[in-house]
DOBAVEX-981035 format. One line per 8 residues: number of its first residue (from 1); their letters; for each residue x, y, z of N, C-alpha, C. Coordinates in steps of 0.2 Angstrom, whole numbers, plus 5000, padded with zeros to 4 digits. Layout:
DOBAVEX-981035
NUM	A	X,Y,Z,X,Y,Z,X,Y,Z  ...;
***
This chain:
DOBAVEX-981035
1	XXXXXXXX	5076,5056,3878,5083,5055,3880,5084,5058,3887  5086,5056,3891,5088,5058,3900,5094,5065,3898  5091,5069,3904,5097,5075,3905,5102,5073,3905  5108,5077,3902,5114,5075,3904,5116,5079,3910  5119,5076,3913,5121,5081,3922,5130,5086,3919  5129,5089,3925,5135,5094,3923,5143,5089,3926  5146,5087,3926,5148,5082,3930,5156,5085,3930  5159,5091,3929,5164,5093,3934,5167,5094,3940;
9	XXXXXXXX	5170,5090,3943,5171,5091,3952,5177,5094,3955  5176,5094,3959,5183,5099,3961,5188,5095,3969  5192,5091,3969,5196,5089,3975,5197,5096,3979  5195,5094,3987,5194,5097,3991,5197,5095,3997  5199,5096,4001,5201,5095,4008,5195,5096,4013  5198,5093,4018,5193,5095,4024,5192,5100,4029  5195,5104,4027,5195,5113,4027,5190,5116,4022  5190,5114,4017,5186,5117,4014,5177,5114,4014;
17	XXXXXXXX	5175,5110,4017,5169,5106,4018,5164,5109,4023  5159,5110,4020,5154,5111,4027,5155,5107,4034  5152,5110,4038,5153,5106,4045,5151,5100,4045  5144,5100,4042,5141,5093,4041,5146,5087,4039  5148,5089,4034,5152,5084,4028,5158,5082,4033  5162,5088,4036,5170,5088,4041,5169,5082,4047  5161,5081,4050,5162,5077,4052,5160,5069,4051  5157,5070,4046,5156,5063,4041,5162,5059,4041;
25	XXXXXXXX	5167,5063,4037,5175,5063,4035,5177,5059,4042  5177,5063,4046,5180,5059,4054,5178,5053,4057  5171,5053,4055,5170,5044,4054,5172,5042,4051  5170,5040,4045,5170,5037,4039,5180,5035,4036  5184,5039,4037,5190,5041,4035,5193,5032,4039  5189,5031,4044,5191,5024,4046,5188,5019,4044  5187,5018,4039,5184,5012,4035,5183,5011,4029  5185,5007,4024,5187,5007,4017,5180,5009,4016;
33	XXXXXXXX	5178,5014,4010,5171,5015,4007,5170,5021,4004  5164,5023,4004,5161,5029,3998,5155,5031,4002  5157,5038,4000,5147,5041,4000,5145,5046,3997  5139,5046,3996,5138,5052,3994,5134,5058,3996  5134,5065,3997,5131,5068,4002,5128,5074,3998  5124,5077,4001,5120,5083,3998,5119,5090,4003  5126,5092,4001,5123,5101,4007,5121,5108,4005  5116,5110,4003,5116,5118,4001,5116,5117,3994;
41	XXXXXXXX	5116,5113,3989,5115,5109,3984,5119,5108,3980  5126,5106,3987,5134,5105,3984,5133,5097,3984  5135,5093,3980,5138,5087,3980,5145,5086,3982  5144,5081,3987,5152,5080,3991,5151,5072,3990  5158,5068,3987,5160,5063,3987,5165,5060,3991  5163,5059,3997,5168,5055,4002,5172,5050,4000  5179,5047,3998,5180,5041,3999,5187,5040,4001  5186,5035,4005,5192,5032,4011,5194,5026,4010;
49	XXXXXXXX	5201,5024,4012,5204,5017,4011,5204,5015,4020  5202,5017,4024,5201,5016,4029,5208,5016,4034  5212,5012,4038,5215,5011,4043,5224,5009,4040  5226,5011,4037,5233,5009,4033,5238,5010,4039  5244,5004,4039,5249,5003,4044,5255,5009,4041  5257,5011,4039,5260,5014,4037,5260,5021,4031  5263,5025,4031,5262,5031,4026,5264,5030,4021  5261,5032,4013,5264,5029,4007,5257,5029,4005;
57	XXXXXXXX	5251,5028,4008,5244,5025,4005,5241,5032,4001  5239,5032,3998,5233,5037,3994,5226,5032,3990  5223,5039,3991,5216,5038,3986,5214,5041,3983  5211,5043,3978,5208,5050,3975,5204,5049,3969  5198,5054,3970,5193,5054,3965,5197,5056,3957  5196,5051,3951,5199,5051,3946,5194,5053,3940  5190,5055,3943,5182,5055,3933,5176,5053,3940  5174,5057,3935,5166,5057,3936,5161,5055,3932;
65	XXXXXXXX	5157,5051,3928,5154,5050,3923,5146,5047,3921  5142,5053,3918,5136,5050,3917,5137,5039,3915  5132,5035,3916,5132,5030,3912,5129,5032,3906  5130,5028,3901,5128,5030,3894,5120,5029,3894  5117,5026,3899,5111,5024,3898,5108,5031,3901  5113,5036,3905,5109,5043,3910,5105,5041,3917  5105,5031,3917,5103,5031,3924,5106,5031,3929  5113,5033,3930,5117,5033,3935,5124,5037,3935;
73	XXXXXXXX	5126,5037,3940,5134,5040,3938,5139,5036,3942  5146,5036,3937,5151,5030,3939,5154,5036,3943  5158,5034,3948,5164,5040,3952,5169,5035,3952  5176,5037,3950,5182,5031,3947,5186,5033,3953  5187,5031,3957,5193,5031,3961,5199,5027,3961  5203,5030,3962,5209,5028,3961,5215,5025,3967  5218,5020,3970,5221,5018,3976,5229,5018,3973  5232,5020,3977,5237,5020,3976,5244,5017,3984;
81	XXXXXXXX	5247,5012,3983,5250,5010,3987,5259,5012,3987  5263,5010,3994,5268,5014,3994,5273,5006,3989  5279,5008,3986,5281,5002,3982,5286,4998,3987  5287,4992,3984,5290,4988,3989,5296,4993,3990  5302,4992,3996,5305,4994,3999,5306,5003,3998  5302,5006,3998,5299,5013,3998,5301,5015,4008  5305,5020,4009,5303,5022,4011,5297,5029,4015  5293,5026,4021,5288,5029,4022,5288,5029,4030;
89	XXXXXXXX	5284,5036,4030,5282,5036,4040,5279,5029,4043  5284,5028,4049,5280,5021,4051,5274,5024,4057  5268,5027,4052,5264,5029,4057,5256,5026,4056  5252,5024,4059,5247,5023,4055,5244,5029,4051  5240,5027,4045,5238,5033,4042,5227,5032,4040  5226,5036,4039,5218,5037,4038,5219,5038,4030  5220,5037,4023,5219,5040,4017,5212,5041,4016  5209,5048,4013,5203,5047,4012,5204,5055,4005;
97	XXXXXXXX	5197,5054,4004,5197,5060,3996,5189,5063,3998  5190,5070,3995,5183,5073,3995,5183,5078,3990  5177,5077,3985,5178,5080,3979,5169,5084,3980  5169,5089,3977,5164,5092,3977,5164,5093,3970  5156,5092,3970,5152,5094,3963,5145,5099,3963  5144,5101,3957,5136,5106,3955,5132,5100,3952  5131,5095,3953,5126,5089,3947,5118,5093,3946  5120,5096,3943,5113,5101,3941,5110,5097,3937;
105	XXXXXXXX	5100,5096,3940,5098,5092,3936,5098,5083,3939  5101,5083,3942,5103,5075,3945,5098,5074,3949  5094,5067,3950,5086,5066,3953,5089,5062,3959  5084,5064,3963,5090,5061,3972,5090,5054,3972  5086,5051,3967,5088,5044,3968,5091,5039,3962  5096,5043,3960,5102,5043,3956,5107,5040,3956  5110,5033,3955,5112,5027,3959,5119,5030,3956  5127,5032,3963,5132,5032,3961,5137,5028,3961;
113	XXXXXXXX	5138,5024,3958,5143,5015,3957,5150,5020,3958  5153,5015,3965,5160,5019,3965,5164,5012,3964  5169,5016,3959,5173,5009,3956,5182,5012,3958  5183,5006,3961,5189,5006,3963,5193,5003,3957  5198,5007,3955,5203,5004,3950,5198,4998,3944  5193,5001,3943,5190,4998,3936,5186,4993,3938  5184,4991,3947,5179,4985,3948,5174,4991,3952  5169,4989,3951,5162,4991,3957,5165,4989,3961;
121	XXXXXXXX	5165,4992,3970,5165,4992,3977,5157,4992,3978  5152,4998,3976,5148,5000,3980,5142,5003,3975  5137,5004,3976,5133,5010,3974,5128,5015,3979  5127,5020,3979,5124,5023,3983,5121,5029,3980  5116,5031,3984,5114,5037,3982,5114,5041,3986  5112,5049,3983,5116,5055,3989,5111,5056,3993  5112,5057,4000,5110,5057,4007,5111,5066,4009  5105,5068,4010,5104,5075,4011,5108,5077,4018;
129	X	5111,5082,4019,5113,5083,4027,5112,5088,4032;
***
């Protein structure tokens, strides 16, 4: 039977992130996607809706979850949109979410499916930095 991982994370800002990770963030925050990084043997989960016309957008990590098989982990992300006639800053915005984790026991080539609102976007595994 495959170890079970610890899989509690913690939403973080980009004040609170290694250097490494803060500048990841400033790429990445411009392009809808996911990643997954490894610093000091903190788990950081990047993800971003990329380039949005207006404020009202969010994203954020919702669960974290072994597969039941223990070959992988699903990361649920969640998008959230501003409602019709809402209003919102007319400014462009970057949405993005950083969640840290301890995945104690996790083998580095640990495939993690990021599922947008209940569909697969991607899978990755974590990239040392």
């Amino acid at each position: 039977m495959p170890e079970v991982f610890d899989l509690a994370f913690q939403s973080i800002t980009v004040f609170e992130v290694p250097p490494q990770i803060e500048k990841v963030v400033h790429k990445q925050k411009r392009e809808e996607g996911a990643a997954v990084y490894v610093v000091e043997d903190k788990v950081y989960i990047v993800a971003s809706r990329g380039e949005m016309p207006t404020g009202g957008y969010s994203i954020r990590v919702v669960g974290i979850e072994e597969e039941e098989d223990g070959r992988g982990v699903n990361v649920s992300v969640e998008y959230k949109d501003p409602k019709p006639g809402q209003m919102v800053a007319q400014v462009v915005t970057y949405p993005y979410a950083i969640v840290k984790t301890d995945l104690k026991g996790i083998p580095d080539d640990v495939p993690f499916r990021i599922l947008v609102d209940g569909t697969q976007r991607a899978v990755h595994t974590a990239q040392e930095l």
